[in-house]
C-alpha positions in Angstrom: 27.6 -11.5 -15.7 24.0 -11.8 -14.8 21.4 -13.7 -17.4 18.1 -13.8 -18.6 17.6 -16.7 -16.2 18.8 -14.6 -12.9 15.4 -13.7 -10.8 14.3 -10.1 -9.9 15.2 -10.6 -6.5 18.8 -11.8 -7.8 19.1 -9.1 -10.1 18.2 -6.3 -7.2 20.6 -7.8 -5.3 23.3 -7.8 -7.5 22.8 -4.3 -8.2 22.9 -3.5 -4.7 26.5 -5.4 -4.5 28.0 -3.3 -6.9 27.1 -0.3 -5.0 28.6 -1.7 -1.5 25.1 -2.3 -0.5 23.6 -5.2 0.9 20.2 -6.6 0.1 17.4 -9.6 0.5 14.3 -9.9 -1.2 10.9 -12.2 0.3 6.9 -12.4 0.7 5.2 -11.0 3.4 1.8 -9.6 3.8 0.5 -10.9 0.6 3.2 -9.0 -0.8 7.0 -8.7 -2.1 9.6 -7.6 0.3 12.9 -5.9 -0.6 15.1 -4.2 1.7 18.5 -2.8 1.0 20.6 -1.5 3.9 24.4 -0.3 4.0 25.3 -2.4 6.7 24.1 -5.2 9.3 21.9 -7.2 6.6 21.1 -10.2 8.8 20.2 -8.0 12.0 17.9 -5.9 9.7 16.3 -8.5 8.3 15.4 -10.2 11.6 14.1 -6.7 12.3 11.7 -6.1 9.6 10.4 -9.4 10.0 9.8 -8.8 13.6 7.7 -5.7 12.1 5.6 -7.6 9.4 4.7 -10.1 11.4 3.2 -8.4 14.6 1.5 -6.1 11.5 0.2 -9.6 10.2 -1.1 -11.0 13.5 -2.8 -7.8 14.4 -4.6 -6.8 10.9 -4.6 -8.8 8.5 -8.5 -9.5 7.0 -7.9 -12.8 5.5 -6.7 -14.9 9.2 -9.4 -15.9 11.5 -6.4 -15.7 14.1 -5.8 -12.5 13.6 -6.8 -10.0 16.6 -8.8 -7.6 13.8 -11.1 -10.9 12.8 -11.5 -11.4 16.2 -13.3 -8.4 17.0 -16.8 -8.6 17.9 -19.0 -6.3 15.7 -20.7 -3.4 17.3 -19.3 -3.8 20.9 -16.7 -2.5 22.7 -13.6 -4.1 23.1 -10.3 -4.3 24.6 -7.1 -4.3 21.5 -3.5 -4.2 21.5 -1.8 -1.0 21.5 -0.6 -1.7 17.8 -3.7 -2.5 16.7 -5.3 0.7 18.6 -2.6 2.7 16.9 -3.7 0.8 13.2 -7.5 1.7 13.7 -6.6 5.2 14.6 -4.4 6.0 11.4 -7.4 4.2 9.2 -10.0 6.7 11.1 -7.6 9.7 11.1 -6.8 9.2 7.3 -10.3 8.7 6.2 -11.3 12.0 8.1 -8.3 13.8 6.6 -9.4 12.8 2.8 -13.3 13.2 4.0 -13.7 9.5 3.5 -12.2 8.9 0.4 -10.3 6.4 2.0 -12.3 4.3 4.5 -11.5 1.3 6.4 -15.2 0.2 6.2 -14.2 -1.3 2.6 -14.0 -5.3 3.1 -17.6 -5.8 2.8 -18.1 -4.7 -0.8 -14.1 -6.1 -1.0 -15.6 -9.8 -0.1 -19.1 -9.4 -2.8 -16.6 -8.6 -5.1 -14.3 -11.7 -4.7 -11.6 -10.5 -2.5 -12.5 -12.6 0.4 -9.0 -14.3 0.6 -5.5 -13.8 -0.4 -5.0 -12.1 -3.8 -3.5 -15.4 -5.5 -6.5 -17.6 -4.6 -9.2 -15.3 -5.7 -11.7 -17.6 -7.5 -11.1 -15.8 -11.5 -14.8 -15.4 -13.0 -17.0 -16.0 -10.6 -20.7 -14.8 -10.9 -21.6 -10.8 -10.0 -23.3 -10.5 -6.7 -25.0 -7.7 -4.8 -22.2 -5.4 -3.5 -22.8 -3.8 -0.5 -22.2 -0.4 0.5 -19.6 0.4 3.2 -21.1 1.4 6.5 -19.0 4.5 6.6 -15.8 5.6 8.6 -17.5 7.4 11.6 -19.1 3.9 12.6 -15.7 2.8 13.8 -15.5 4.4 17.4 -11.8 4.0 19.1 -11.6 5.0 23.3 -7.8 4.2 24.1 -7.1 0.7 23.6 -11.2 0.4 23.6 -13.0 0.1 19.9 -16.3 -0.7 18.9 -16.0 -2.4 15.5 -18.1 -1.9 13.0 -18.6 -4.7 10.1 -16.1 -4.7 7.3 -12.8 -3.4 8.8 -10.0 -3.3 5.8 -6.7 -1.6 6.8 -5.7 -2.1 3.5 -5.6 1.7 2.4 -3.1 2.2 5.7 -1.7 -0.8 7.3 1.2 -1.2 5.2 1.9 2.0 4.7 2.5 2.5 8.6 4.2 -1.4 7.8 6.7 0.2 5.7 7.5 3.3 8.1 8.4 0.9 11.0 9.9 -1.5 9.3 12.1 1.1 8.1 13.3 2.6 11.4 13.5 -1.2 13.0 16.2 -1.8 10.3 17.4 2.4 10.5 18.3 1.2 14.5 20.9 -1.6 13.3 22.3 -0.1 10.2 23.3 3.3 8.6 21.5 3.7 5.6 17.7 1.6 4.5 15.5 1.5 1.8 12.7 -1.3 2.4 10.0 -1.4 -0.3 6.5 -3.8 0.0 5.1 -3.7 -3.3 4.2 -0.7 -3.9 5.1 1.2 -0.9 8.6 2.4 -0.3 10.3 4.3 3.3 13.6 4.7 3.8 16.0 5.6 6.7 18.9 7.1 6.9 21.4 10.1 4.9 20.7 9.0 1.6 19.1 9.0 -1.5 18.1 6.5 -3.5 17.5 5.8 -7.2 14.2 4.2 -7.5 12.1 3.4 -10.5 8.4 4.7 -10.8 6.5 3.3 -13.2 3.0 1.4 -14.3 2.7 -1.8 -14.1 -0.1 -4.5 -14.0 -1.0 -7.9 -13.4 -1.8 -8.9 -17.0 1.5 -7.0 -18.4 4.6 -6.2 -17.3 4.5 -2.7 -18.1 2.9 0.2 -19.4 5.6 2.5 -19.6 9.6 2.7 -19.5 8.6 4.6 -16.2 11.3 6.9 -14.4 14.0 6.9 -11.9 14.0 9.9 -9.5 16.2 10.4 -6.6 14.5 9.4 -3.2 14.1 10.8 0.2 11.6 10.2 2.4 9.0 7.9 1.0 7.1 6.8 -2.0 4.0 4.8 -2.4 2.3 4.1 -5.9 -1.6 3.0 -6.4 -2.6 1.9 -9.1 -5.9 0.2 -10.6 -4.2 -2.2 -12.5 -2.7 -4.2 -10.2 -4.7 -6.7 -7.8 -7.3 -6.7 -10.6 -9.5 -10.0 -11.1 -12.1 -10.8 -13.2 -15.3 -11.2 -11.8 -18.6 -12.1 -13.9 -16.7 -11.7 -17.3 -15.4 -8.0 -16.0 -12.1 -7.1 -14.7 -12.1 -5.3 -11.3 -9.8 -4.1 -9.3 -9.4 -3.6 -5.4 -9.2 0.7 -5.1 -12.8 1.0 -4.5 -15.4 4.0 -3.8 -16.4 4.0 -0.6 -19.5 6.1 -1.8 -20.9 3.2 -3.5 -18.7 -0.3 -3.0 -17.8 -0.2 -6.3 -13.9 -0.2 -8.1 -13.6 3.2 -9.0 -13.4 4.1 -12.5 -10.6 6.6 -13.2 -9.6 8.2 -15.6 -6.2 7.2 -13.3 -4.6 4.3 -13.6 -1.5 4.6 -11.5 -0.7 7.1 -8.8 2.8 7.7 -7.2 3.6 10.4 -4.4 6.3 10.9 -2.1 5.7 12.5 1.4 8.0 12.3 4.6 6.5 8.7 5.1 5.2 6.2 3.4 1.7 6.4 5.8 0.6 10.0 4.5 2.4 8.8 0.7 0.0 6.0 0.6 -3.2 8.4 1.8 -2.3 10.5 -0.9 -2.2 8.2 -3.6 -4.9 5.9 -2.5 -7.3 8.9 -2.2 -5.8 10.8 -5.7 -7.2 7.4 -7.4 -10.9 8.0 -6.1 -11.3 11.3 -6.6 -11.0 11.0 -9.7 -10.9 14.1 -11.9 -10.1 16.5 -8.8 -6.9 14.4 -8.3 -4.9 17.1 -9.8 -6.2 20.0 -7.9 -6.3 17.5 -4.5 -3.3 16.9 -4.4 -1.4 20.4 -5.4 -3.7 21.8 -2.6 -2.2 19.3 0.3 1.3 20.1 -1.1 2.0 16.6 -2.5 4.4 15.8 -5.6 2.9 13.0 -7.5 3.0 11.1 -10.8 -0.3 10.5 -12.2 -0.8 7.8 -15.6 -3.8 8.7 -17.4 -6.1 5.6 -18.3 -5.0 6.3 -21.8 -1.2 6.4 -21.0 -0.3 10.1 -20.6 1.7 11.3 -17.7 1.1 14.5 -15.6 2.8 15.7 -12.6 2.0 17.6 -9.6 4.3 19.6 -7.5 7.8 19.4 -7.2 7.8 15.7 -8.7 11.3 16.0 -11.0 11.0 16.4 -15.1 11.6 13.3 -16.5 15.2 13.0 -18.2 
């Protein structure tokens, strides 16, 4: 009998036992890790981790190492093929959404604060000017050739693509996968799986009671408030508007949609929250199902998202 003392990650995987599932729970990527397989746990694992950590090495903002901080601004320059591939989904998905989500975000991401990893964000410090993104089209990609412009975040994509490999590393070794980081969910295999959706934040725990559906495919959920800091006496968040820099400002707080994988799931919901009132109608046109949580707490669907029970 589990008590109020067990962790989340002991709890998850204790549900996961009682099902003949097997499951671990970590940190990667400035995130939390879960995976749940059917079979082959250790060889799974070793797999995933293989995955976040090339992902790490290649893109993430807040290393020097790392071969995306290493790229010299507004020259051309040899990359990786993974990191090719990374710059090409950011590119691809900003022309899909017609920039709504841009990888040319970091800039206005650092004047706000965000210049290191989420925990260490300096709470309260003064407002500065925040810059304007340079724009998506300033990031030319030749092959394994780029010229980078400044303030390259992959945020918006990176784990998104993350979760979708990481989910057919582990889908090689073991039947059935579900491998969630934060709030971005793939899975692999004949199954469905029960997953909770629901608001949450970094100030509360929840919003709502949320709802379970019935997964296939992939999820991803974004939300405004979660990764929110305050900054000058005002809470911001980190879903900004690439038209001006700035966090946008609803009236969503929480996006989820499922899609086929967790890359075009993630588009969708990351580019729902900055357009704003149009969300609705953007993402019925595209063929998404979503979950949208009004700023003041209602719920509204789109698509074939399931009724809630």
């Amino acid at each position: 009998m589990m008590t109020s003392m067990t962790t989340r990650g002991e709890r998850q995987a204790a549900a996961a036992a009682e099902q003949g599932l097997q499951s671990a729970s970590w940190r990667a990527l400035g995130t939390g890790v879960q995976l749940v397989v059917s079979d082959g746990l250790a060889e799974a694992r070793a797999a995933v981790e293989q995955v976040l950590s090339d992902i790490d090495d290649t893109a993430s903002r807040f290393r020097e190492d790392s071969e995306i901080s290493r790229l010299p601004i507004g020259e051309w320059s040899p990359v990786s093929p993974l990191l090719a591939r990374l710059l090409t989904v950011a590119r691809d998905a900003a022309e899909e959404t017609a920039g709504l989500v841009d990888p040319t975000v970091g800039t206005s991401l650092r004047d706000l604060g965000y210049d290191r990893t989420f925990p260490a964000i300096v709470q309260g410090a003064p407002v500065t000017v925040v810059r304007r993104p340079v724009g998506w089209r300033s990031l030319e990609i030749d092959g394994l050739r780029v010229r980078a412009p400044e303030g390259l975040d992959l945020g918006a994509t990176a784990k998104g693509v993350a979760a979708d490999l990481c989910a057919a590393a582990a889908g090689a070794v073991s039947e059935a996968v579900l491998i969630g980081l934060g709030g971005d969910i793939a899975t692999a295999g004949d199954r469905s799986w029960p997953v909770l959706v629901r608001d949450t934040s970094d100030y509360e725990e929840t919003f709502d009671d949320g709802q379970v559906i019935e997964l296939r495919g992939a999820l991803a959920t974004s939300g405004t408030r979660a990764r929110s800091w305050n900054r000058g006496g005002r809470l911001v968040h980190h879903l900004l508007d690439p038209r001006s820099g700035l966090p946008t400002e609803g009236p969503w707080r929480t996006v989820s949609v499922v899609a086929d994988t967790c890359l075009r799931a993630n588009i969708a919901s990351t580019a729902a929250i900055v357009a704003g009132e149009s969300a609705e109608s953007w993402l019925s046109t595209r063929g998404f199902s979503a979950r949208l949580v009004h700023d003041d707490g209602t719920v509204v669907t789109v698509g074939n998202w399931p009724e809630e029970q």
